[in-house]
Structure formats: structure tokens, C-alpha cells
C-alpha positions in Angstrom: -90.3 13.8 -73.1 -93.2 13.0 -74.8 -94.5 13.6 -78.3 -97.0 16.4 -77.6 -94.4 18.2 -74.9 -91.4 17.7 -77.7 -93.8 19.2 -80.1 -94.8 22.3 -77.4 -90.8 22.6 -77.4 -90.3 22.8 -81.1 -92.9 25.5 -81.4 -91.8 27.8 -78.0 -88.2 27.2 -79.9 -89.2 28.3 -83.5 -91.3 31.4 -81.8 -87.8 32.6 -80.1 -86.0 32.0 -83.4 -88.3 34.8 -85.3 -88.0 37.0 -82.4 -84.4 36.8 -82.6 -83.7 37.0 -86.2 -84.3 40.3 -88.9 -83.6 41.0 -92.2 -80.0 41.6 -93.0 -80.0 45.3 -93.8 -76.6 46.5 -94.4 -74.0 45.4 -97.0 -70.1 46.2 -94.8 -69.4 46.3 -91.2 -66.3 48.3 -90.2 -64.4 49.6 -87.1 -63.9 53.2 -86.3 -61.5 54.0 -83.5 -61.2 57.4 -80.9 -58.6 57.5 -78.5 -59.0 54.2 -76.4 -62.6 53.5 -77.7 -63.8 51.7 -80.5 -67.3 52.0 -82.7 -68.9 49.6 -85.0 -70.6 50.5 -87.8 -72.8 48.9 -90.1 -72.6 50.4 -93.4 -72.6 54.2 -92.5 -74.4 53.7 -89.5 -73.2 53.2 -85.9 -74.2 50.0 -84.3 -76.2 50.7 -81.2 -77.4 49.0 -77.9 -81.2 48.0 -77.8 -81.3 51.5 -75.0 -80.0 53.8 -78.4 -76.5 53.7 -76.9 -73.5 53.5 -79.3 -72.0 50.4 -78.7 -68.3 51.2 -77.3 -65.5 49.1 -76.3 -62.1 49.6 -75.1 -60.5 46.9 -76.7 -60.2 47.2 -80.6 -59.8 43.1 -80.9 -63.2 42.9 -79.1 -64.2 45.5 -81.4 -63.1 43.2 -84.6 -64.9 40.0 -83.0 -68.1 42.0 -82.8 -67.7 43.1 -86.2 -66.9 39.6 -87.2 -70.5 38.9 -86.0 -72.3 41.6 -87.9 -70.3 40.3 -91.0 -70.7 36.4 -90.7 -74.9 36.9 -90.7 -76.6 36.2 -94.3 -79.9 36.9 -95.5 -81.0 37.2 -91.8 -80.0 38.4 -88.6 -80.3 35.4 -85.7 -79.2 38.0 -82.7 -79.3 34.5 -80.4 -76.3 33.4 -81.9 -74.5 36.8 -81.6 -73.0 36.6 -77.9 -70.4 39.2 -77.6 -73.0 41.9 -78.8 -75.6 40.9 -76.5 -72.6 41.1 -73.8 -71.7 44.3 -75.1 -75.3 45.7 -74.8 -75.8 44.5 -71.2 -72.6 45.9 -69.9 -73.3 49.1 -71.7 -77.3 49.4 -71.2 -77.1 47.8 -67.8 -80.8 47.7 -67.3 -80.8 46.2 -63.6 -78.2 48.9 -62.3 -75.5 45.7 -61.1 -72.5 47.1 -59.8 -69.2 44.9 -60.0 -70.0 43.8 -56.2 -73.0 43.0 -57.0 -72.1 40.4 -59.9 -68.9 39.2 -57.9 -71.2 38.7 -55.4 -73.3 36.5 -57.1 -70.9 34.4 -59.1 -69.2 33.8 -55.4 -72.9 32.8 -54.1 -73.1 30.2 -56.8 -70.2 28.4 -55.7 -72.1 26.3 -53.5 -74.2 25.2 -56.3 -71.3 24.2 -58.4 -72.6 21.3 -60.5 -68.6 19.5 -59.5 -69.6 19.8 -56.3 -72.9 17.8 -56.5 -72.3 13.9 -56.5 -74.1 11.3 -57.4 -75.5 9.3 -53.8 -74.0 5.6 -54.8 -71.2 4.4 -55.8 -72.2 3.7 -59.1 -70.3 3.9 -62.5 -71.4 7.8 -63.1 -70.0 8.5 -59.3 -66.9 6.8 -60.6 -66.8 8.9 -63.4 -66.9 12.5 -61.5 -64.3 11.1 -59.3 -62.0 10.8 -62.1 -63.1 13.6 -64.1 -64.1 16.3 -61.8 -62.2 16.1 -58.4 -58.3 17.1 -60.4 -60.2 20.3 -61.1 -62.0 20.8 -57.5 -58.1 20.2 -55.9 -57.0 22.8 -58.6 -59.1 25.0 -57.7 -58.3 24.5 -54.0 -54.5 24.6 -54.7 -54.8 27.7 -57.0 -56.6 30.0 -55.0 -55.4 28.2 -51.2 -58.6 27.3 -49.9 -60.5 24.0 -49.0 -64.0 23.0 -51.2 -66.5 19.8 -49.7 -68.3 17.8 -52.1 -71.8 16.3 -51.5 -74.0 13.2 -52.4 -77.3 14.7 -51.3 -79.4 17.5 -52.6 -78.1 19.7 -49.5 -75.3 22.6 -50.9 -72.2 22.1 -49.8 -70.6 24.3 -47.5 -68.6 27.1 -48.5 -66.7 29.1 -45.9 -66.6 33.0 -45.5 -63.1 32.8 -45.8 -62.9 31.0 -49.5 -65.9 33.6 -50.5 -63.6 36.3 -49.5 -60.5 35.0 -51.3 -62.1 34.5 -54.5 -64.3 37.6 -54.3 -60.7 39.5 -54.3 -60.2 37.4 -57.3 -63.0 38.7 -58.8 -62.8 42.2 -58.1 -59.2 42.4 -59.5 -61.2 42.4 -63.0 -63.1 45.1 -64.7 -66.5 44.9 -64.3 -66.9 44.1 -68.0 -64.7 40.6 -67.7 -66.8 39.9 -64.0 -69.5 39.8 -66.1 -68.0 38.0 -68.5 -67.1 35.6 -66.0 -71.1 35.6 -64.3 -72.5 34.7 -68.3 -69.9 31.9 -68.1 -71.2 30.2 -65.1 -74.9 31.1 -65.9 -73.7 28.9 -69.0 -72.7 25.8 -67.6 -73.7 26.2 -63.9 -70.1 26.0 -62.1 -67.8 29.0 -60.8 -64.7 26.2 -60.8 -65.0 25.2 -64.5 -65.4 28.2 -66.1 -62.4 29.9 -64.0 -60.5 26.6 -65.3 -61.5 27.4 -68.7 -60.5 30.9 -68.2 -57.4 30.2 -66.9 -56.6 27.7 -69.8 -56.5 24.5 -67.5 -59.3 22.6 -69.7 -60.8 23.5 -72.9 -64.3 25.3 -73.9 -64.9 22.3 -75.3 -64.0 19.9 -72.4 -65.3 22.7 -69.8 -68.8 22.0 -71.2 -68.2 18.1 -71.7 -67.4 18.1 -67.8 -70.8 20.7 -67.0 -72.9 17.8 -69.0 -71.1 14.8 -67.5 -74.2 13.7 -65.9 -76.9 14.3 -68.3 -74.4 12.6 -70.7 -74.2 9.4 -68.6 -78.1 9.4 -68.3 -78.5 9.8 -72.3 -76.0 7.0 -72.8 -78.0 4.6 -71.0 -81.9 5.8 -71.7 -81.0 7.5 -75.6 -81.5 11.1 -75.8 -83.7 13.2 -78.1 -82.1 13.5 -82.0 -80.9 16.8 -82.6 -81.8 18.2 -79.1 -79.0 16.9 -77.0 -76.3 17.9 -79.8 -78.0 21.8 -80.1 -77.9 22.1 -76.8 -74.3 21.2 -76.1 -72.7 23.2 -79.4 -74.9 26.1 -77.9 -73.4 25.4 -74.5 -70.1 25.5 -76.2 -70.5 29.1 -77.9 -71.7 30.6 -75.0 -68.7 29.6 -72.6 -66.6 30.9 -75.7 -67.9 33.9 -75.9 -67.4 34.4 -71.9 -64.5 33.4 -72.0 -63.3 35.5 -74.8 -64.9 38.8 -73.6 -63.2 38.5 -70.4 -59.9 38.2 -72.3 -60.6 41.2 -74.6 -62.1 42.9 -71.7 -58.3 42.2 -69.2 -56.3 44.1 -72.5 -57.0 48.0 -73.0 -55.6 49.9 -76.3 -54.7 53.3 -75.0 -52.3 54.3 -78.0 -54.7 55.1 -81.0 -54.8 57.6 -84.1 -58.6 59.0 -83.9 -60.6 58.3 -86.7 -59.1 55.9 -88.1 -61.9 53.5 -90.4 -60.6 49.8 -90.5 -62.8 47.4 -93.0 -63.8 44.1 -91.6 -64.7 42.7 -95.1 
């Protein structure tokens, strides 16, 4: 990267930063529960989707981890940071009208663009490296969900047979369609369907999820030097993203359905 296009990049990042960020305007974030759903509210006031929706959950721990996001902001309010609101609001809003086929559909299309998939065309140290550390999770995959994946050391996608697209799209559809798109932010995260089911599934950390997603550019940093600060943003960011994914399809997979109404419980 040079000088002048690191510089255009610092400036297109600082704009997004003020776009995303407000003054903090309310002083207590709390809970407020009826029947099987849950509210937040910000002071007095009930926190909303960007389409005037009141932001509703089923699960009350989701509930508290949203609060938890309200609460942990300071002076300002850096909504890019806040994922499970901004997951919260899409699911709610749902501005493109996806149904749950259509996002199973999708994550099941991306399979064949699965970053573990995609090798490197020699037999260098870095295709040494995704040997060892992405093929155990390609044959768990294939051994969790019985069916057969190919790897490739071209640019061509590997091919993925109708019969592995159907066995995972049941999978898929077993979920709510809150936790599918969970699962969809996951992979949009750290482009592959098999590391963020692995993550989900507690075979590999969050942290070691996105460590394998950057294996490559890591390799290439380690030999040419990477950008100071750049390199270490992106991956923490990387990091909180597959989290939060991860997380709301959790909180999404567990439903409250015993609860006193109007019940107020303080976050702070």
C-alpha cells in the first residue's frame, strides 16, 4: 500500500467512525421482560431498531448482552462496535425481506468458496502450513455431517455436491432463523461455512477460528511486514464479529417461556 492510498484509507476509516458514533444520551440501561419477550430500555426509553421497531428478543441472556452494550459505551456511542444490536435490528427490521431459505441458502452457496478449501498452487511452506492446520477441520467437517469436501490449488471453486448442499442445508434449517443468520454474519466474517460451524460447535476457538481464516494473509505479512496498527485492528475486529455470531446463535437456540411480566431488571 502506498503512502497516499494508506492515507485515502485513514480518512474513508475516520469518516465511518463519525457516522457510527453519537453522543451518549442516557445515564442506565435496564431489561424489562413480557411473557417470553424481552425489551431494553435506555433510561426510560425503549431501545428501538433504526425502522422505529422496539427491539425484542426471546432470550433474556441475549437481552443482558445487548444491554451490556448500551452500558459499556462512554462519552460516545461507536454503533460499529455494538454487534449484537446491529444483529438484533437486521433480524427485526429485515429490510431485504430474506426468509430462512433464503439465508441457508446462501451460507450453503458459500461453501464452495470456503477460504480452507482454497490452497496455495506449490508446495511451499504456506501449503505446508494449511495442510497441517486446515485439513483436521475439512475431515471434521466431512466426518460430522457424513459427506465428502475437495480441496483446490487453482482459482477454480471446488466442487460441492447437491447431496452435501442438501445435508447441511437440513442442518441449517433445524435453527431459527435468527441463529441462521447468526450463522450467515459468521461466515460473512471470516469467509468459511466450515470454521465458523467449528467455532459454533466448540471444536476451535473464536480466537483460533479467525487465526486459521487469516492463515494466509498472515504468512504473507510475515515475510513482506504488514502495515502498524492495520493488520492487528483488523484481526481483533475479525475476532468480535465471529464472537458476536457465535454468541447470538447460542442465545438465539435457548427460549425463556416461564416469565413474570413486567418485571424491570437493572443492568448497572
Amino acid at each position: 500500500m502506498t503512502y497516499f492510498k494508506y492515507k485515502r484509507f485513514v480518512t474513508a476509516l475516520n469518516i465511518v467512525r463519525n457516522m457510527a458514533t453519537v453522543k451518549r444520551f442516557y445515564r442506565r440501561t435496564n431489561i424489562l421482560s413480557s411473557g417470553a419477550t424481552f425489551e431494553i430500555t435506555l433510561d426510560q426509553r425503549k431501545l428501538k431498531t433504526p425502522q422505529g421497531k422496539v427491539l425484542q428478543v426471546d432470550s433474556k441472556p441475549l437481552a443482558l448482552a445487548i444491554a451490556a452494550e448500551w452500558d459499556m459505551q462512554t462519552e460516545t456511542i461507536d454503533k460499529s462496535n455494538m454487534h449484537l444490536t446491529a444483529l438484533s435490528n437486521t433480524v427485526i427490521d429485515n429490510p431485504n425481506n430474506h426468509t430462512k431459505e433464503n439465508v441457508v441458502n446462501y451460507i450453503v452457496n458459500c461453501l464452495e468458496m470456503d477460504t480452507v478449501l482454497f490452497h496455495s498452487n506449490e508446495s511451499d511452506d504456506l501449503y505446508k502450513l494449511q495442510i497441517k492446520h486446515w485439513d483436521p477441520l475439512v475431515q471434521w467437517f466431512c466426518d460430522k455431517y457424513g459427506v465428502n469436501m475437495t480441496k483446490t490449488q487453482s482459482i477454480q471453486a471446488p466442487a460441492v455436491s447437491e447431496e452435501t448442499k442438501k445435508i447441511l442445508t437440513r442442518h441449517l434449517m433445524s435453527y431459527n432463523y435468527n441463529a441462521v443468520y447468526g450463522f450467515m454474519y459468521g461466515v460473512d466474517a471470516i469467509k468459511s461455512v466450515i470454521l465458523t460451524l467449528a467455532a459454533a460447535e466448540r471444536m476451535i476457538s473464536i480466537k483460533d477460528a479467525v487465526k486459521l481464516s487469516r492463515l494466509e494473509e498472515d504468512y504473507q505479512t510475515s515475510h513482506w511486514g504488514s502495515i502498524e496498527w492495520f493488520h492487528d485492528h483488523s484481526k481483533y475486529d475479525l475476532q468480535a464479529r465471529l464472537a458476536a455470531a457465535i454468541l447470538f446463535v447460542h442465545l438465539n437456540s435457548y427460549s425463556v417461556t416461564h416469565q413474570p411480566k413486567n418485571v424491570n431488571k437493572n443492568v448497572m
